[in-house]
C-alpha positions in Angstrom: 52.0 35.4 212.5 55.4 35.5 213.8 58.7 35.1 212.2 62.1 34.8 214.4 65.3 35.1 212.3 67.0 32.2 211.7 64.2 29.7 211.8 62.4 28.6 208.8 59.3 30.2 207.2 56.6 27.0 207.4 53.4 29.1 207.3 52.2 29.2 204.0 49.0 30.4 203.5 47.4 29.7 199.5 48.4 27.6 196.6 51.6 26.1 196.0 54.1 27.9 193.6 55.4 26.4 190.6 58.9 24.7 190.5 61.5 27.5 189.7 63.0 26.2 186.5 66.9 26.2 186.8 67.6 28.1 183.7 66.2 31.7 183.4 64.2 32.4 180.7 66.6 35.2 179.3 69.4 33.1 178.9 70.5 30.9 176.0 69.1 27.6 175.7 71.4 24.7 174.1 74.0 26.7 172.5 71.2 29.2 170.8 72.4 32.4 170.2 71.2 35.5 172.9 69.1 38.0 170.4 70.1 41.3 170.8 73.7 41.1 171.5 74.5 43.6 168.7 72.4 46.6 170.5 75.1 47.4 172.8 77.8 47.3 170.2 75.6 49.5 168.0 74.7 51.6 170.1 78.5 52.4 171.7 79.2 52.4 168.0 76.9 55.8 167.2 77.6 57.4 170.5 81.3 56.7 169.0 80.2 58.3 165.6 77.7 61.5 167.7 80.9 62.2 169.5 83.1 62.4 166.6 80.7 64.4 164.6 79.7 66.6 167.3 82.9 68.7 167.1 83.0 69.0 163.1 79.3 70.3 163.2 80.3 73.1 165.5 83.2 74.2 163.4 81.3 74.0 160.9 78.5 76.5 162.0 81.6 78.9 163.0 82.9 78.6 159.3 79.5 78.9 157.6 79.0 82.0 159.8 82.4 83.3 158.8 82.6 82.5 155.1 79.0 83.6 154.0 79.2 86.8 155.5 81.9 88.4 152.8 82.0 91.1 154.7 82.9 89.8 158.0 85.4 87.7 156.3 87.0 90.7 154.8 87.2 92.2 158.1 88.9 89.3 159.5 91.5 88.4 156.7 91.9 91.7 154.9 94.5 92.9 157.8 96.6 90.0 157.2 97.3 91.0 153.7 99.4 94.1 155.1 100.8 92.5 158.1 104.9 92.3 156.6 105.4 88.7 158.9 102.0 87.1 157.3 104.0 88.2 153.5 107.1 87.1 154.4 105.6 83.9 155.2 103.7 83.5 151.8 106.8 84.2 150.3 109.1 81.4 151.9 106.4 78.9 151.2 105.7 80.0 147.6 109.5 79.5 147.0 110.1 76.2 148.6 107.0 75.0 146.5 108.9 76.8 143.6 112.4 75.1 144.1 110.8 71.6 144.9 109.4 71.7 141.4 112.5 73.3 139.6 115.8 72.1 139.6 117.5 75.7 138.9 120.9 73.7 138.4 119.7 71.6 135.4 117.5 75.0 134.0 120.7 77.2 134.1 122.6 74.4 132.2 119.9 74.2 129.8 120.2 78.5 129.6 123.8 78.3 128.9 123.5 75.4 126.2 120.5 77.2 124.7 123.1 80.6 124.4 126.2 78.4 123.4 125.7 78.8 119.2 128.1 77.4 117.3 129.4 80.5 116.1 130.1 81.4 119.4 134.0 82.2 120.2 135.1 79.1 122.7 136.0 82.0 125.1 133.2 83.5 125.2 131.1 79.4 125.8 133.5 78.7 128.6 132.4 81.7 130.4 128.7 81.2 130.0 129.5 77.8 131.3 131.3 78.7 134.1 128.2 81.5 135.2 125.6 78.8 135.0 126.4 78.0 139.0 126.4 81.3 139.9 122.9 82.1 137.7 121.6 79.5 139.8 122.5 81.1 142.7 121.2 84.5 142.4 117.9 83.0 141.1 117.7 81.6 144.4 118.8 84.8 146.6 116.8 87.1 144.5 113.7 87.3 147.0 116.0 88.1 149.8 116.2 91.8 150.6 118.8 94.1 152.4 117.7 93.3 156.0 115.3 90.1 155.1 116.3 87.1 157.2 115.6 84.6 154.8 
């Protein structure tokens, strides 16, 4: 048998095919909905969720194999405790936390009022009032040291 390009294939040997249908079997018929549609979006959902989780599982293996060995903890943070930038630090935070729950103005008022008896000499009740701002003050700059650059 012999086929030249362009002209059209008339020798058919066997039975005749059946019609193609003009819809594929795969796609919708009459506005029914495709089955399986959500597969993809699930799947690209947990690949989503695998590669979010990926990254927490490995930090967490590191801190598991930190933490439960005390002593290789120890060794880790114990050097920090002596390191004078790592204190300073812990002492800056520890007072802001401090002086965000504690209004030293109102405290040294209160102070002053507590000392101010009514037996006291009027004198004597106008100077504790007038040191209440300045008690405030030196509650404040009490942490700092000569040389300290807080």
């Amino acid at each position: 048998m012999r086929v030249t390009l362009g002209a059209p294939l008339l020798a058919h040997r066997g039975p005749c095919p059946a019609p193609l249908s003009t819809t594929p079997r795969d796609s919708p018929r009459d506005g029914e909905a495709r089955r399986g549609s959500w597969r993809p979006v699930v799947s690209g959902l947990l690949i989503t969720v695998a590669a979010l989780l990926a990254p927490l599982a490995v930090l967490a293996t590191w801190a598991d194999g930190q933490i439960q060995d005390t002593d290789r903890y120890l060794e880790t943070v114990a050097p920090l405790a002596n390191d004078p930038d790592v204190q300073d630090a812990i002492a800056v935070r520890i007072e802001q936390v401090i002086f965000t729950y504690v209004d030293l103005d109102a405290a040294a008022d209160e102070l002053v009022t507590a000392l101010d008896r009514p037996g006291l000499p009027p004198a004597a009740a106008s100077t504790l009032r007038a040191f209440a701002g300045p008690l405030a003050d030196g509650v404040r700059k009490l942490r700092q040291r000569p040389g300290s650059s807080s």
